[in-house]
C-alpha positions as CSV (number, residue, x, y, z in Angstrom):
1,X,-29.6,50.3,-13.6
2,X,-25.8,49.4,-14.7
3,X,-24.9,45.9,-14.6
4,X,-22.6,44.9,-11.8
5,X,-19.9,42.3,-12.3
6,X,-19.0,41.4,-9.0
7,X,-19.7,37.2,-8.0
8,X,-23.1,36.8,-6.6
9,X,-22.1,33.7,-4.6
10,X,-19.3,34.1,-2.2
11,X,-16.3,31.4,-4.0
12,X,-14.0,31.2,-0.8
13,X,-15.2,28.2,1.2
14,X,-16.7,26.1,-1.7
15,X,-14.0,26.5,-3.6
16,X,-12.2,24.6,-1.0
17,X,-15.5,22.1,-0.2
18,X,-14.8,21.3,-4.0
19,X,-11.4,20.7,-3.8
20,X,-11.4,18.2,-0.7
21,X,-14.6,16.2,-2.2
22,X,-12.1,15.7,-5.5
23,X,-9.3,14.3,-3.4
24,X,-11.9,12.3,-1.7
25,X,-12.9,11.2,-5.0
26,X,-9.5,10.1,-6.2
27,X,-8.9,8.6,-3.0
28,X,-11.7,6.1,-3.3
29,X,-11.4,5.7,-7.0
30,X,-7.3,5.7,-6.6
31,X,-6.9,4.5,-3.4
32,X,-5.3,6.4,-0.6
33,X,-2.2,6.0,1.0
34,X,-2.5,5.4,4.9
35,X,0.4,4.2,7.4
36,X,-0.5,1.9,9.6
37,X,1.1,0.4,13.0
38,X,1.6,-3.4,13.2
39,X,3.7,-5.6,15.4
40,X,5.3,-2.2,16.6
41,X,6.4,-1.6,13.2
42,X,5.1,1.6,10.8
43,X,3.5,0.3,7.2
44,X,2.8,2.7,4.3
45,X,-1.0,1.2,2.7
46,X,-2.3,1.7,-0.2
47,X,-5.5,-0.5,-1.6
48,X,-5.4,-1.4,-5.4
49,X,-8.9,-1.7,-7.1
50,X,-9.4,-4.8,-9.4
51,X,-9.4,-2.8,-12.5
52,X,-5.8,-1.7,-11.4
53,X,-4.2,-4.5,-11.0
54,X,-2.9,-6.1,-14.2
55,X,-0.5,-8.5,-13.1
56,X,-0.5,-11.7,-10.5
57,X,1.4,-11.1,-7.6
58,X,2.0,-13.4,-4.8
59,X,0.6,-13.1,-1.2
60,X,3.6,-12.7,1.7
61,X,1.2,-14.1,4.2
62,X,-0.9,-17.1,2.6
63,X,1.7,-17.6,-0.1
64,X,-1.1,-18.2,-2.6
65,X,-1.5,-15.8,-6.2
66,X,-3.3,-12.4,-6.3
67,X,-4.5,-12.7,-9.6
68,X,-4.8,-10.1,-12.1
69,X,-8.1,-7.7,-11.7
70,X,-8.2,-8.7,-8.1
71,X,-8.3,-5.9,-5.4
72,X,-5.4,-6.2,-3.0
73,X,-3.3,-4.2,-0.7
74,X,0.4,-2.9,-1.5
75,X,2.2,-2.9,1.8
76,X,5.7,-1.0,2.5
77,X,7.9,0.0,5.3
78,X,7.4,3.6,6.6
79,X,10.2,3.4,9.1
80,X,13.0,1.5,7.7
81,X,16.5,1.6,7.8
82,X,17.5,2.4,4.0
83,X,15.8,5.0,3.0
84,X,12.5,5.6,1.6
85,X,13.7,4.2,-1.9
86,X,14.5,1.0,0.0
87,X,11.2,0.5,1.4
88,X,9.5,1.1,-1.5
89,X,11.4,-1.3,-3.5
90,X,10.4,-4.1,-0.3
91,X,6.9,-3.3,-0.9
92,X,4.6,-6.4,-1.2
93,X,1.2,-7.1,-2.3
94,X,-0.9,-8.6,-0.1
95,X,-4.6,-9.9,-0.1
96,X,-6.7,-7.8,2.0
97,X,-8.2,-9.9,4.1
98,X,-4.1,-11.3,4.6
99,X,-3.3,-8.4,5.9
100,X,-6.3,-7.2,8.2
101,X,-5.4,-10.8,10.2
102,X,-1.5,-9.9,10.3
């Protein structure tokens, strides 16, 4: 019997199960970017693991030092007035539990 060389396994849908589990994978590792609605204002979140963060940062809301290999949250503007250049050069880091309380 001649061989055939068609797929055996249809490649459609996994394919695409494949793909979304990897962005779900560099979303956890990588953390995601999310807007969020405070205070009736739109914010821009991304979380930082502790192995990304390098440097010490200060907190906006408990004014104390994010230090370096700490995870944190990087906060931004998602509505502002300036531009989207703007906003992300206002961007602060907070600590995590700083911001869940804001």
């Amino acid at each position: 019997m001649p061989r055939s060389n068609r797929p055996r396994r249809p490649s459609g849908p996994r394919d695409e199960s494949v793909a979304e589990a990897r962005s779900d994978l560099s979303r956890i590792l990588y953390g995601g970017q999310h807007t969020e609605v405070r205070h009736g204002r739109e914010y821009t979140v991304q979380a930082i693991a502790g192995t990304s963060s390098s440097k010490p940062y200060v907190c906006p809301s408990c004014s104390l030092s994010i230090e370096p290999g700490t995870p944190h949250m990087v906060i931004w503007r998602a509505d502002g007035l300036f531009g989207e250049e703007a906003d992300l050069a206002a961007r602060r880091h907070w600590h995590t539990h700083c911001w869940r309380i804001f």
